[in-house]
C-alpha positions as CSV (number, residue, x, y, z in Angstrom):
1,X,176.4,149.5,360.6
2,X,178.9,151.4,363.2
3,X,177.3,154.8,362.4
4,X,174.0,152.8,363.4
5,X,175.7,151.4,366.7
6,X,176.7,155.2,367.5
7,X,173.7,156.7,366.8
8,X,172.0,153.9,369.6
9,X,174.9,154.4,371.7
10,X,174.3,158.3,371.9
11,X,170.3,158.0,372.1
12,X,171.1,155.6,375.0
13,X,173.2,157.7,377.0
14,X,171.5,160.7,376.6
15,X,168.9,159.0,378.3
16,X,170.6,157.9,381.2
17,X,171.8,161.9,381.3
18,X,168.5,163.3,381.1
19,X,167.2,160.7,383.9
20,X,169.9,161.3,385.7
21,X,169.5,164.9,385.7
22,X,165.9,164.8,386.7
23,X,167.6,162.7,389.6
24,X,170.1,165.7,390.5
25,X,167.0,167.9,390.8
26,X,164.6,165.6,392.7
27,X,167.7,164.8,395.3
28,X,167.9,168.9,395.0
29,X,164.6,169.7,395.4
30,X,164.7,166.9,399.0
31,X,167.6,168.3,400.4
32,X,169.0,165.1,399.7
33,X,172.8,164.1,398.8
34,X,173.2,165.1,395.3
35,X,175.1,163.4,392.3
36,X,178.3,165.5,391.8
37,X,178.9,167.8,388.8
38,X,181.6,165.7,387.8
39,X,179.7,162.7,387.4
40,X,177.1,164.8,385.4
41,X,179.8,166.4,382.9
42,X,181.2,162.5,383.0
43,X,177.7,161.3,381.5
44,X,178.0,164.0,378.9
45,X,181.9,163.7,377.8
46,X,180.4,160.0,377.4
47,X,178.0,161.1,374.5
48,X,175.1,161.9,376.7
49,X,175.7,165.7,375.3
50,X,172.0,165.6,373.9
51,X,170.5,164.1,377.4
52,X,172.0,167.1,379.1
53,X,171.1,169.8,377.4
54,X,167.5,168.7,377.5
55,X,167.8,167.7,380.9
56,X,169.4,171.3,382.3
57,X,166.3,172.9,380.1
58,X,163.7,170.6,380.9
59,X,164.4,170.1,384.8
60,X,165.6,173.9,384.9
61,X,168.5,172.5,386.5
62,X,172.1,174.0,386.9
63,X,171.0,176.8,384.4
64,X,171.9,179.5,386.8
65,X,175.5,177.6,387.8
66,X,177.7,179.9,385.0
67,X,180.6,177.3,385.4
68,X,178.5,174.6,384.9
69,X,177.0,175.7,382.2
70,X,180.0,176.2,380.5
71,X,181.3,173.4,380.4
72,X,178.6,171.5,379.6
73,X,178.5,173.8,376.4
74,X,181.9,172.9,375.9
75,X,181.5,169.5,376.0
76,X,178.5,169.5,373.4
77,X,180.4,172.0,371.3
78,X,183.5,169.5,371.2
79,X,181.0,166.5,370.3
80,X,179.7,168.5,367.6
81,X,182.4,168.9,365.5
82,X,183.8,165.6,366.5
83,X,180.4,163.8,365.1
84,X,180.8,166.4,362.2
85,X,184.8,165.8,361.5
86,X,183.5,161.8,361.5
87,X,180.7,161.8,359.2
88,X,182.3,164.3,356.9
89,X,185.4,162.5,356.6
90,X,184.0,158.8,356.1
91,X,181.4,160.6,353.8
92,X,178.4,158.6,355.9
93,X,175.9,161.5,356.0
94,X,173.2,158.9,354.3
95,X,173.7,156.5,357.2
96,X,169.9,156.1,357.9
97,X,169.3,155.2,354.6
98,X,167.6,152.2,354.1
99,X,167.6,151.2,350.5
């Protein structure tokens, strides 16, 4: 049941991430004031990893900002093995299971 609750919890803010990356660009694109980087890595140290990855690739947005970039690949990497240390530990790989 919790790895269920995690798996919603990342799908859900991975939205917000991507949508709020598509924001960032739009507000870009405008000229408009722009959501800081900090609140964008924020999103993503907050498990929306997966929204901001597709959102940087999908919006072509903060691809070309090196620093940026890295950290946000930092941030995924770290989520990686922390979903990977979790699973692997408990032994919950078959989580979706159903019967």
């Amino acid at each position: 049941m919790v790895q269920k609750l995690l798996l919603y919890y990342l799908v859900f803010m991975s939205v917000i991430t991507f949508v709020t990356f598509g924001i960032d660009k739009f507000l870009a694109l405008k000229s408009l004031r722009r959501i800081s980087e900090k609140r964008l890595h924020t999103l993503s140290l907050l498990g929306g990893f997966v929204g901001a990855l597709f959102g940087m690739a999908f919006f072509r947005h903060k691809v070309s900002k090196k620093e940026f970039y890295l950290k946000e690949l930092a941030i995924i990497f770290i989520w990686i093995i922390w979903l990977v240390f979790y699973f692997l530990d408990y032994n919950r790989l078959n989580f979706l299971d159903v019967g």
